[in-house]
C-alpha positions, 0 to 999 in steps of 0.5 A: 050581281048589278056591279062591274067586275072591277077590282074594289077601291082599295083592295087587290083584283076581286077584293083580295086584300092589295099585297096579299100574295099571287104570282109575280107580276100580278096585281097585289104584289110588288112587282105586279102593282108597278106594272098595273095602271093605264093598261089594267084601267084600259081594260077594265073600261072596255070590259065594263063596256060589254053587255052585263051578261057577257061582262059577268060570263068574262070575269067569273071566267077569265077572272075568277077561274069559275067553270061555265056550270058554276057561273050559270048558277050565277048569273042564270041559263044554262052551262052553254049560254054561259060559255057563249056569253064568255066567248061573245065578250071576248070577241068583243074585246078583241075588237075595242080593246086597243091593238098596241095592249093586246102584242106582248111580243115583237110586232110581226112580220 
């Protein structure tokens, strides 16, 4: 696993074929491809930041759904050090993503 977890060129998120279903407002659909652009791009950039462990750990996690036993298949180690490595990356993020992208709400009070 030596690539980013970014969404192939030309393809959906984890190379589902683009249009190919989902939720809406989901990348892949309408409504989802209208709202993806300097957000997504801006996380993906800051998840690609992370060191590899804890990049892979978020995207097979957050991502892709897998469990942390599935992952530590994977990526290698154990169950515990994959829920660490998921966990570590977050906090990463909740760092250097920026503020105004993470409040889906009004700011608050």
């Amino acid at each position: 696993a030596a690539g980013g977890p970014g969404p192939p060129a030309g393809s959906g998120l984890l190379g589902a074929p683009a249009g190919s279903g989902g939720a809406p407002g989901t990348p892949g659909t309408p409504v989802g491809n209208a709202l993806v652009g300097d957000a997504e791009a801006e996380l993906w950039a800051a998840v690609a930041r992370l060191p590899p462990k804890q990049r892979q750990a978020v995207a097979y996690h957050h991502v892709a759904g897998l469990t942390y036993a599935e992952i530590a298949e994977i990526i290698g180690g154990t169950a515990e050090a994959a829920r660490r490595a998921a966990a570590d990356g977050i906090k990463n993020l909740r760092k250097t993503y920026p503020e105004e992208e993470r409040h889906d709400g009004p700011p608050s009070r």
